[in-house]
N, C-alpha and C positions, 0 to 999 in steps of 0.2 A: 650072560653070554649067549649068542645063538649057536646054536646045538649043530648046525650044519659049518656055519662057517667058521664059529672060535673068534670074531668077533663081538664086542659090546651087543648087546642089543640098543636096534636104531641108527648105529653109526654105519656106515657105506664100509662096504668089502664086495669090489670088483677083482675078475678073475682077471689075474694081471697084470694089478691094477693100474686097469685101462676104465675110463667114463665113458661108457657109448655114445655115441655123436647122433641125438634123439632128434633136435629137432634144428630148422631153420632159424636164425635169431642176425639182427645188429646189420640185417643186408643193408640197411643206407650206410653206413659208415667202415664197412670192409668191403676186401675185394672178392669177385665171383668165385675165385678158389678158396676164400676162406669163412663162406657164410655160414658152415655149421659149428656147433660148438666145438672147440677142440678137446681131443682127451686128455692133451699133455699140459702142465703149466708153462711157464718164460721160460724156466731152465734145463729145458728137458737134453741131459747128458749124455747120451748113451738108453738112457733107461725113462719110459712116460710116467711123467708123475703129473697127478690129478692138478686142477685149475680147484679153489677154493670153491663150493656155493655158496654165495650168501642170500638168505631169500627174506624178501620185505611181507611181513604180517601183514593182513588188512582184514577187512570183515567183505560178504557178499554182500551185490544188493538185493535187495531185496524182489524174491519170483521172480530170480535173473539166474545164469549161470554165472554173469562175471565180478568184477572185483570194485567194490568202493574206492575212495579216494583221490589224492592230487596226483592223475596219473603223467602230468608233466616233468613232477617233479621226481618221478618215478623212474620215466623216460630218461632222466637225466641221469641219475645213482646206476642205471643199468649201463647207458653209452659209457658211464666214466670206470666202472668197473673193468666191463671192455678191456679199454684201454688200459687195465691196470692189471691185469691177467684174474680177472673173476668172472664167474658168472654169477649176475647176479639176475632173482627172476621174482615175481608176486604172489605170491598164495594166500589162501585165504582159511580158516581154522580148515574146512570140512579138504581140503589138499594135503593136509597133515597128518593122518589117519594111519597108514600102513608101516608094520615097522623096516621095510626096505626101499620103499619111494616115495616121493610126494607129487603130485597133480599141482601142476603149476602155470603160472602163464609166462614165457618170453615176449622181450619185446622184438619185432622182427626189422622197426623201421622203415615197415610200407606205410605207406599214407592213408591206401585205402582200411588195411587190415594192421594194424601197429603191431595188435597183441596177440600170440596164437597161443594156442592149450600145447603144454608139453607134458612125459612124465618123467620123471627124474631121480637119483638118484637122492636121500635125506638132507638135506644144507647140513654144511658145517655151521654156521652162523646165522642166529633169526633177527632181525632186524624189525622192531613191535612199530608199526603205524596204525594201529586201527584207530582207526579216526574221531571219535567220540567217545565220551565216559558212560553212554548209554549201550554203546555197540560193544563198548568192554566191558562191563556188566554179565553179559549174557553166559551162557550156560559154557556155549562149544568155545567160545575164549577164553573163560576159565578153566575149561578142559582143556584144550590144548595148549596151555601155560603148564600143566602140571605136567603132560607128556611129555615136552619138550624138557623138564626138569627129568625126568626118570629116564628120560635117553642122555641124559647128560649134554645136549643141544643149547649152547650158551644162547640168551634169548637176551637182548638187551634194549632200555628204555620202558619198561616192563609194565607204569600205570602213569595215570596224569597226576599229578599236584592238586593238593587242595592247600587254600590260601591258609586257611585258618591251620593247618600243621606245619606249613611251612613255616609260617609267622611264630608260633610254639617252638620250633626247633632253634631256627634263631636268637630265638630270644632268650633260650636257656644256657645259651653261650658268649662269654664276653665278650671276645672276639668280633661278633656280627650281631649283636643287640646292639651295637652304637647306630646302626645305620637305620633303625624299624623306623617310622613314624610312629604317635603314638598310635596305638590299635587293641583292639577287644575284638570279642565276638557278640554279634547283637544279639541278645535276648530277650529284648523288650524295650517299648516305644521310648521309658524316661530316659536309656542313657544316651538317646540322640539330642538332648534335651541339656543333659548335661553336659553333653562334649562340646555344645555350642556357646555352653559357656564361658569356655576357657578358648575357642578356635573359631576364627572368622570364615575358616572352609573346609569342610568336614565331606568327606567321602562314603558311601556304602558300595560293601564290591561283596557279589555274591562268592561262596567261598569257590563254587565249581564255574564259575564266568570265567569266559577268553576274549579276548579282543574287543574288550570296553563293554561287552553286551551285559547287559543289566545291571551298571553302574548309576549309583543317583548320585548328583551333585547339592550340597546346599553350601551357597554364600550370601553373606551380610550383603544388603543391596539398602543403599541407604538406611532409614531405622525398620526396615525389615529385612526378610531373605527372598532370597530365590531358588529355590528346588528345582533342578534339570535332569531330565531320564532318561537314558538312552536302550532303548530295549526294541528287538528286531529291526534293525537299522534305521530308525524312525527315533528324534529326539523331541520331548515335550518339554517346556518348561510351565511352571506356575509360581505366583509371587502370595508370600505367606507376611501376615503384619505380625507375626510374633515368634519365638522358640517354638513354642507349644504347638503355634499351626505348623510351624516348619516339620517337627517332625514326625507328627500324626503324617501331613502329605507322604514325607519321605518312605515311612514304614507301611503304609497303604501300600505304596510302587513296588515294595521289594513282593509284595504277596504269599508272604510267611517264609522265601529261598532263605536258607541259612545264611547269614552273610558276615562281616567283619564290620564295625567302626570304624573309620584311620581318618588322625591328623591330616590336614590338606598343608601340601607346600607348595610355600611361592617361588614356584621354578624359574631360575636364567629364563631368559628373551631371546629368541633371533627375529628379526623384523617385528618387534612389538607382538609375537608370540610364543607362550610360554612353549618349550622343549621338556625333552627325554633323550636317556641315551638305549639303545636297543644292541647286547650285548648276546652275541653269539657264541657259548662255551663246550668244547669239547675234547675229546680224548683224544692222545694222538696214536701213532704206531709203538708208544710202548707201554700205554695202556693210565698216561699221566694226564692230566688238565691243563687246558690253554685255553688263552680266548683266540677265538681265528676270527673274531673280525667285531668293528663296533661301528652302527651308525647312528645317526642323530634325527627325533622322530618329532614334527613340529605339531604343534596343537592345532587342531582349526579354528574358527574366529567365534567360536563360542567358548574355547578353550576348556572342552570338560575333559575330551582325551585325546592322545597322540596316536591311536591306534588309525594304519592308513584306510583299515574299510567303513572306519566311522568320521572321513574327512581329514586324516592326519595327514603332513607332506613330509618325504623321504629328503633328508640333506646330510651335505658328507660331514662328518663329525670332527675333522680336524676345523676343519671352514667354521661349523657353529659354535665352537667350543673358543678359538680365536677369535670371533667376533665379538663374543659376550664377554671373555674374558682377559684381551691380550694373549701374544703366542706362546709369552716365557710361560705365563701361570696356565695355561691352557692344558700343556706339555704334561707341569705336574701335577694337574686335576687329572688328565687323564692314565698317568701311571698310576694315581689313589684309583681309581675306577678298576682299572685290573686288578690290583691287589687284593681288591674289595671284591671281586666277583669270584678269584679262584677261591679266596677265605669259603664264601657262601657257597660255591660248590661244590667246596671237600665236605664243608656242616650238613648241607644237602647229603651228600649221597652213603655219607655216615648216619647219620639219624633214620634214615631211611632202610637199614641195610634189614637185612632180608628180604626187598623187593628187588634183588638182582641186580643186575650188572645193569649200571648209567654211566652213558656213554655221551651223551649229550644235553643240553636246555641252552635256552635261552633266557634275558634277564632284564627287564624292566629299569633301569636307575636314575632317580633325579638328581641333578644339581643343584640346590637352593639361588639365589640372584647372591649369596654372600660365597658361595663356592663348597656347601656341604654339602654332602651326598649321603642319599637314601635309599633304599631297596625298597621297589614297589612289587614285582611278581617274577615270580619264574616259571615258566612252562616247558614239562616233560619233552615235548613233541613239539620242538620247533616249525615255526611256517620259513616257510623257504626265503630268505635274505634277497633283496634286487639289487640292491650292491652287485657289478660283475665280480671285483675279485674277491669281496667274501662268498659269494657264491660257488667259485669258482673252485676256491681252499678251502671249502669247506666240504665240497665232494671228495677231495683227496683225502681231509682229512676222516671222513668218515669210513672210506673204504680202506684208510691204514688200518683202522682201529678193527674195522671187521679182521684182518688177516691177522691183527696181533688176538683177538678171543680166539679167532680159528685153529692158532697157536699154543692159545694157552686156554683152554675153556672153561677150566675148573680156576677160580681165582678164589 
């Protein structure tokens, strides 16, 4: 408890409770009377009752004062917060510090200056984007995970995914072992050697890779293979005349990264290229699992991944899914798809538990050309959907779920 005010230690006690109205923020999108923060929420009765913080984690950059990350997509969670009676604002670990404010940035919606420094009163709700597994790594983000725990400060989406646990948790439940490909963890050159014995297309995926980077390809290519790389957005192939060259090449590329074996599937067609489905999952305002939105993610014309910064093309998943498969069976491939993905993300966020409250991922799934589906990845921290209306639902649905931890913090 703090000793002055008989509150929590860390949680906000304003005299009155009123929120001082600190700084400028959201002038493009309100009116001249209403550009400072407000003290009161939506409902204010008779009596000012606080607007929720929610504040988005991120890490500095570096010998800068300001903040990493997609700050478009940033710009957007704060306009729609706005709109939904929060404030929400950016901080960064070294913002988090004092047990009665935090240093933060608002967005202000100038052109010239977007972003200004505020200081503010503790968030009710942390929102983790630090942006890489290296930046979360480090000292003052594991520091300020543990403060935010000892102020009782619900912190939520809290580490990224590693393939090789997720694949583990999976698979030690009936439920969502039907959908693995086969997969291991690579330990050594022969079992690349032996998985091509039994599979015409065989994958390596490092266990801490995102968005296809440092994936190798190998497929039968008439009575040899073909090894394809894709590492810092530049893709090599090379042709091997045996097993044995195939996978010496392969495990050369990966350069000792920890990574996975997996079965390769012959994924559904759209236009004579193989797909993916790209599956958006998250909590709603009562704190349960949904998917808010699914698109369909085409391969480029080498077809090693569907990822779009490695040449993959965005198409609306009703469209691909009817095209490949007729509307009727299309319908009910895609209710198995949902079914399939809340299954893996209650397994997820059970197996996982003691890394805090999950509120969101996203989720990799193939279709086979015969209509089976498979789980290829899920990622902690989704990238943002170009889909407008999963975009769109997905901000609301993110900032319900903020108000229901702000609600309920201790789950």
């Amino acid at each position: 408890m703090d000793s002055k005010s008989g509150a929590p230690i860390g949680r906000r006690a304003d005299s009155g409770g009123q929120l001082t109205l600190l700084a400028q923020a959201n002038a493009s999108s309100r009116s001249t009377d209403d550009r400072l923060l407000p003290a009161v929420g939506e409902k204010d009765v008779g009596k000012r009752v606080r607007r929720p913080i929610i504040c988005i984690l991120t890490s500095a950059k570096k010998n800068s004062d300001s903040f990493r990350g997609n700050r478009a997509n940033f710009r957007d969670i704060c306009r729609a917060g706005d709109r939904l009676g929060l404030t929400v604002v950016v901080s960064t670990p070294a913002g988090l510090q004092s047990r009665r404010k935090m240093d933060c940035f608002l967005y202000t919606g100038d052109r010239l200056a977007p972003w200004r420094r505020a200081t503010l009163p503790l968030p009710d709700v942390v929102y983790n984007r630090v942006p890489d597994r290296e930046a979360e790594r480090r000292s003052e983000v594991i520091k300020v995970k543990k403060w935010l725990a000892k102020r009782e400060i619900p912190l939520f989406n809290e580490r990224f995914y590693n393939k090789a646990e997720i694949h583990r948790w999976l698979e030690s439940e009936r439920e969502t072992s039907r959908y693995l490909p086969a997969s291991e963890l690579l330990q050594k050159e022969a079992q690349i050697s032996q998985m091509l014995k039994k599979q015409h297309l065989v994958y390596l995926k490092p266990v801490d890779g995102k968005a296809g980077e440092g994936i190798v390809q190998i497929r039968t290519e008439g009575k040899g293979y073909r090894v394809t790389m894709q590492k810092k957005g530049a893709r090599t192939s090379a042709r091997a005349s045996s097993r044995h060259e195939a996978a010496e090449l392969s495990y050369r590329a990966l350069g000792g990264r920890p990574s996975l074996i997996q079965q390769g599937v012959r994924l559904a067609s759209y236009g004579g290229r193989p797909f993916d489905l790209r599956l958006l999952l998250q909590k709603d305002g009562r704190g349960m699992w949904d998917v808010t939105g699914i698109g369909a993610r085409i391969a480029d014309a080498d077809g090693i991944t569907t990822h779009v910064p490695n040449g993959g093309q965005i198409e609306n998943a009703d469209q691909v899914l009817s095209t490949a498969f007729g509307k009727a069976r299309a319908g009910r491939i895609e209710q198995s798809v949902r079914r399939m993905a809340l299954a893996i993300a209650a397994t997820i966020e059970q197996k996982s538990a003691g890394a805090g409250h999950t509120g969101e991922m996203s989720m990799d799934i193939g279709v086979a050309s015969d209509g089976s589906l498979y789980f290829f990845e899920a990622n902690a921290k989704p990238m943002k959907f170009d889909e407008p209306t999963i975009r769109a639902k997905s901000l609301r649905r993110l900032l319900a779920y903020c108000k229901y931890l702000a609600a309920h913090p201790v789950s």
